[in-house]
C-alpha positions as CSV (number, residue, x, y, z in Angstrom):
1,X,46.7,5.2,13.8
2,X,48.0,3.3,11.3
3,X,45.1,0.3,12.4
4,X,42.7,2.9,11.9
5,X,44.1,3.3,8.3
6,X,43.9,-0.6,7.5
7,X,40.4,-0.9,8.7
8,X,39.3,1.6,6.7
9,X,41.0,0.4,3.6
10,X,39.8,-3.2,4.2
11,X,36.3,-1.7,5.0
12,X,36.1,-0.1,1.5
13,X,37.7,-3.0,-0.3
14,X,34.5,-5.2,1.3
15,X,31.8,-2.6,0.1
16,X,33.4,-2.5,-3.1
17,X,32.9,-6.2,-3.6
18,X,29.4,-6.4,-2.3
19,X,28.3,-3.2,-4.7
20,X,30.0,-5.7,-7.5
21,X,27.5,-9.1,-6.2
22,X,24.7,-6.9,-6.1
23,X,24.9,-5.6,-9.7
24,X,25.9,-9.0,-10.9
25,X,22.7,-11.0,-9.0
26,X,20.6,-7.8,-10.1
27,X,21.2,-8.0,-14.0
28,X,19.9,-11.8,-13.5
29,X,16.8,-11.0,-12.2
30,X,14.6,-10.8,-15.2
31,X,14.8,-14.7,-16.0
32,X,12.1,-15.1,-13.1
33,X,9.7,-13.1,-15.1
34,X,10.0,-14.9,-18.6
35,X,9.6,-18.7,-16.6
36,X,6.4,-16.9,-14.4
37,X,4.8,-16.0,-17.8
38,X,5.7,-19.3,-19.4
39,X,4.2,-21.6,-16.7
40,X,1.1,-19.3,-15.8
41,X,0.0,-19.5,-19.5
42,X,-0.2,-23.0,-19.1
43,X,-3.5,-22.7,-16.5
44,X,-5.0,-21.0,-19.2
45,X,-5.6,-24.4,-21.1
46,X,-7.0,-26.7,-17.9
47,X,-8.9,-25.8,-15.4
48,X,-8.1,-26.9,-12.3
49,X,-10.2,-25.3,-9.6
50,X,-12.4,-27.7,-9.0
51,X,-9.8,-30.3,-8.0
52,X,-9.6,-31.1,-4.5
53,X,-6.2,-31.1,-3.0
54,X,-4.2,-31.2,-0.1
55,X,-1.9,-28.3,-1.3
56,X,-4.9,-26.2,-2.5
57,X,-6.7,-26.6,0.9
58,X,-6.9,-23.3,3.4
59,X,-6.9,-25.1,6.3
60,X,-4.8,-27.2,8.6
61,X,-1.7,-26.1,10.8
62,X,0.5,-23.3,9.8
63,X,3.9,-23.4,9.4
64,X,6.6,-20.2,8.9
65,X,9.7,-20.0,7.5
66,X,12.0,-17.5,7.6
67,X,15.2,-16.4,5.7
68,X,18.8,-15.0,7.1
69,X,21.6,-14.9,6.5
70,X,25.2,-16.2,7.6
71,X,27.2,-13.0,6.4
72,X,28.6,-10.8,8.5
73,X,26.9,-7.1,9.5
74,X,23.5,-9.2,9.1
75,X,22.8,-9.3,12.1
76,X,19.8,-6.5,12.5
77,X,18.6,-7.3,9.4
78,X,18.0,-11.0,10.7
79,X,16.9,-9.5,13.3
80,X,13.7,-7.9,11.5
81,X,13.1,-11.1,10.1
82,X,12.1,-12.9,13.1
83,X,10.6,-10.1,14.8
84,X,7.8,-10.0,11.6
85,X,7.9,-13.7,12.0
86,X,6.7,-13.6,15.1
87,X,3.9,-11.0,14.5
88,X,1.8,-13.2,12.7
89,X,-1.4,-14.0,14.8
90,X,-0.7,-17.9,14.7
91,X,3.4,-18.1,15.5
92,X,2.4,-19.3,19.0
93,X,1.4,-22.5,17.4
94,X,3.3,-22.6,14.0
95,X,5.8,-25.0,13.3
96,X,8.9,-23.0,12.5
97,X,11.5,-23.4,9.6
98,X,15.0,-21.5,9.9
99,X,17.3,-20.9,7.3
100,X,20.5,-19.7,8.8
101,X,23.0,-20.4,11.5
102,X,22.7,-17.0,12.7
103,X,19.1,-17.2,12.5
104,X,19.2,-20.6,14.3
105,X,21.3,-19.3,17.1
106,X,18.8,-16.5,17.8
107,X,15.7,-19.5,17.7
108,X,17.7,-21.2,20.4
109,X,17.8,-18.9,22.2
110,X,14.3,-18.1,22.9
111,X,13.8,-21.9,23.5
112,X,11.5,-22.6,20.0
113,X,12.0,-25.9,19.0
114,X,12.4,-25.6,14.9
115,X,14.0,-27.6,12.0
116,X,17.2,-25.8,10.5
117,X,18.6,-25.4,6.8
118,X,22.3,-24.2,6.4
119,X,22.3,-20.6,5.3
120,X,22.2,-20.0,1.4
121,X,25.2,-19.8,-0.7
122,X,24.4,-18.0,-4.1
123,X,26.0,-21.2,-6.5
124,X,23.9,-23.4,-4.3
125,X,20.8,-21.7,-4.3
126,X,18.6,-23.9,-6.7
127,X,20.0,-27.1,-4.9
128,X,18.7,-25.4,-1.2
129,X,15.5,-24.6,-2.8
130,X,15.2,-28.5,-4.0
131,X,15.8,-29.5,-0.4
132,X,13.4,-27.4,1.1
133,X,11.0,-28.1,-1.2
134,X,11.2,-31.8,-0.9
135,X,10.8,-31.5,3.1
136,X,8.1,-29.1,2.9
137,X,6.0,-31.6,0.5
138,X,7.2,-34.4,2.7
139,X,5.6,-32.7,6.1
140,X,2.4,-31.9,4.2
141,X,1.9,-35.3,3.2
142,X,2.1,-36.4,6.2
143,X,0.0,-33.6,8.0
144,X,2.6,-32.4,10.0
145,X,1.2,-28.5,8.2
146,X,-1.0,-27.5,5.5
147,X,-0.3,-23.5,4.9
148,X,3.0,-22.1,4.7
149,X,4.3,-18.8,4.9
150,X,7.4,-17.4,4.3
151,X,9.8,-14.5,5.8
152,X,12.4,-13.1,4.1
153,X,14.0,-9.6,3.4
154,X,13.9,-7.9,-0.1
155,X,15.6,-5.4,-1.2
156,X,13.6,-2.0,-2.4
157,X,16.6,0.0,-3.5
158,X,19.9,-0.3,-3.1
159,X,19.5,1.5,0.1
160,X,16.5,0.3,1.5
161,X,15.3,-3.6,2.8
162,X,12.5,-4.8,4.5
163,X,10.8,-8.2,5.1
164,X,8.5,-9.3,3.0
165,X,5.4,-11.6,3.2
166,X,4.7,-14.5,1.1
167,X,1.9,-17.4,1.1
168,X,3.6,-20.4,-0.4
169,X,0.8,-22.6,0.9
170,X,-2.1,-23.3,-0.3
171,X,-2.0,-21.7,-3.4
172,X,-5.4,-21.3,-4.6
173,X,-5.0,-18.7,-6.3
174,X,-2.4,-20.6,-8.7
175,X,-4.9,-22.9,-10.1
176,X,-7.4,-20.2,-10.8
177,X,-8.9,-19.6,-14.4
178,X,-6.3,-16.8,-15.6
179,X,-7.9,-16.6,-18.7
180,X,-10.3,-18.2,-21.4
181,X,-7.9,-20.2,-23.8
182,X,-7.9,-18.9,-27.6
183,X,-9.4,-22.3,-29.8
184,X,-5.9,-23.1,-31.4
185,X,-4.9,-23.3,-27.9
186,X,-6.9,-26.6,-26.9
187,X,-7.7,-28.0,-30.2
188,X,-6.4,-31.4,-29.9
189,X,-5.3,-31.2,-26.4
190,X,-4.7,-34.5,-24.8
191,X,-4.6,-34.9,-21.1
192,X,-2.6,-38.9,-20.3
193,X,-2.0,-37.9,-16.7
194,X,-4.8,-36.8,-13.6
195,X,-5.7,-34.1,-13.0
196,X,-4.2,-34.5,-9.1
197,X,-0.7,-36.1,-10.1
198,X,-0.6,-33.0,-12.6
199,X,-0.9,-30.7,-9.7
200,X,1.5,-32.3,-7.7
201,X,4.4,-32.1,-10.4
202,X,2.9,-27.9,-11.3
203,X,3.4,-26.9,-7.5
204,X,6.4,-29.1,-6.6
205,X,7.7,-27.1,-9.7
206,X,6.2,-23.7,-8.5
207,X,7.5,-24.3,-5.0
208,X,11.1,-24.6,-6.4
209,X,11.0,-21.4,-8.9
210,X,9.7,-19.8,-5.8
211,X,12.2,-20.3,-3.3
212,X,14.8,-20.0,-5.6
213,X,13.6,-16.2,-6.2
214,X,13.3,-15.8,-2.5
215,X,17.1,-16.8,-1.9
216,X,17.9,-14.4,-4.9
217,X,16.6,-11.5,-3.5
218,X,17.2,-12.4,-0.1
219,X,21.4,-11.9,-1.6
220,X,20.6,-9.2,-2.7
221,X,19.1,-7.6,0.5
222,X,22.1,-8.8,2.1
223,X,24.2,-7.3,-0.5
224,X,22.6,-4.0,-0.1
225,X,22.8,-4.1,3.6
226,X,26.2,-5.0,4.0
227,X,27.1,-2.3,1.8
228,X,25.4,0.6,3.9
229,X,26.4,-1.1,6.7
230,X,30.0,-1.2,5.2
231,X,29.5,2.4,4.1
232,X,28.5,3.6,8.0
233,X,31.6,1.9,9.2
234,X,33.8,3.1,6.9
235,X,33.0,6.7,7.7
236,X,33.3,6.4,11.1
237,X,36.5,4.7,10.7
238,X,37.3,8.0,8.9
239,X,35.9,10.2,11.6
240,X,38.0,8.3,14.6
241,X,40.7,8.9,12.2
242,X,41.0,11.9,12.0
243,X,40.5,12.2,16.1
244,X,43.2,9.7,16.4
245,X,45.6,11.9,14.1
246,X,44.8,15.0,16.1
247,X,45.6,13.1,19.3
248,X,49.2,11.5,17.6
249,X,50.2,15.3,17.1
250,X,48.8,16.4,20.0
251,X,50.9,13.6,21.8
252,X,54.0,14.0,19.4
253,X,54.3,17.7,20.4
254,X,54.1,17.6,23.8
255,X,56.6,15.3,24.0
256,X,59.0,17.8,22.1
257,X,57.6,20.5,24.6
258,X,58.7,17.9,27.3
259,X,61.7,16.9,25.8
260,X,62.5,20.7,25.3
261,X,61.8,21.3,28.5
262,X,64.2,18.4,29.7
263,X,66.7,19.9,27.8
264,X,66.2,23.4,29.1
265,X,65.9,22.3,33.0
266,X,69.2,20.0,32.2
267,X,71.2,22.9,30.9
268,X,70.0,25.5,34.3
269,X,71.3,22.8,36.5
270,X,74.5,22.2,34.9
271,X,75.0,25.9,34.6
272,X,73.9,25.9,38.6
273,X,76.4,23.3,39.4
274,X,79.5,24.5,37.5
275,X,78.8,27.7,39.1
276,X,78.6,26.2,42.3
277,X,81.8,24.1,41.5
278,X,84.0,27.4,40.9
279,X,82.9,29.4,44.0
280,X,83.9,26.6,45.9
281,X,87.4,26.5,44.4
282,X,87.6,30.4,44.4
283,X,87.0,30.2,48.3
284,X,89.5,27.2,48.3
């Protein structure tokens, strides 16, 4: 019983701490915005749709990677993420990217050869994006995979997650004309660099900021999660608890009734015996 009563008070002391990340990673989310707006605007001055290159290119092998987590009560939720993985028409053939023990494990296990990332730690999340990005623009250049898309779960509400979809490669529609520039805007632009090394540093960029938002919300789907998943626990912690209560009573008084009882069935035979004891002189 009084196990029951730690678990419970350890279970809420957990939920309490994810509801706390969650807020905290949740109030930071509007910097992605502001940067989005900042670098878009600058495809309104050049035009690069005509350029021809190799991460702009629809074709070529796909590659998928998906996003889970190493946290405990994650496991279902990792779950969904390679299950929707796997749904895509070309997974047979994909070359697959894990980030995530736990995520890994469950790879292994259905015998899919993969490259593995360690899972994502919020203060490292800009340096895991770095790295993935620098092997993802590694393998294209070398023609190991052209397109790339990416698994990972989101957080709708604090209540609900689900996997979401996104095509990192080839982003075409990045380079599109967003708008015609304003005069002032390209008077007395000079361009020193190409065209192509431009794009290279814009998407290496874009790659980054990307997978850095992914990780984000992937926390805070996890956060989310754990905490209904905390939340469940916890009240059924509190439901055996009350069962377990009933039962020490229950058990605590029949052992009165038994000792009672005992006592009672002692006292008969004594009485019994010291009766027998003076008939037996009397006759005597």
């Amino acid at each position: 019983m009084h196990l029951n009563v730690y678990m419970a008070e350890l279970m809420e002391i957990l939920k309490g701490i994810a509801v706390s990340e969650y807020w905290a990673l949740l109030k930071k989310q509007g910097r992605f915005k502001r940067f989005m707006d900042a670098f878009n605007g600058f495809f309104n001055i050049l035009d690069f749709s005509s350029v021809d290159h190799p991460f702009a290119r629809n074709t070529g092998k796909l590659a998928i990677l998906m996003i889970t987590s190493n946290e405990g009560f994650m496991g279902g939720l990792n779950a969904r993420v390679i299950e929707t993985a796997f749904a895509h028409p070309e997974a047979d053939n994909a070359t697959l990217i894990m980030v995530g023990e736990q995520g890994a494990v469950r790879l292994e296990a259905l015998k899919r050869p993969f490259k593995g990332f360690a899972g994502i730690v919020t203060e490292e999340s800009y340096s895991a994006a770095v790295e993935i990005r620098n092997y993802i623009v590694q393998e294209v250049k070398k023609g190991a995979f052209q397109r790339l898309v990416v698994y990972y779960p989101k957080s709708i509400s604090f209540m609900v997650q689900r996997v979401e979809e996104l095509r990192v490669l080839p982003c075409t529609e990045l380079f599109q004309k967003k708008g015609k520039p304003a005069p002032e805007e390209v008077d007395g632009l000079i361009i020193e660099s190409s065209l192509h090394e431009m794009i290279q540093y814009l998407v290496e960029t874009w790659i980054v900021q990307k997978f850095y938002e992914i990780f984000e919300e992937s926390k805070l789907a996890e956060f989310s999660a754990r905490t209904v998943h905390l939340e469940e626990s916890f009240q059924l912690l509190q439901e055996r608890g009350k069962g377990i209560r009933f039962q020490y009573l229950r058990s605590w008084h029949e052992l009165i009734d038994k000792g009672m009882r005992d006592i009672f069935s002692a006292q008969i035979i004594r009485r019994k015996a010291r009766r027998a004891l003076n008939t037996n002189v009397s006759v005597k």
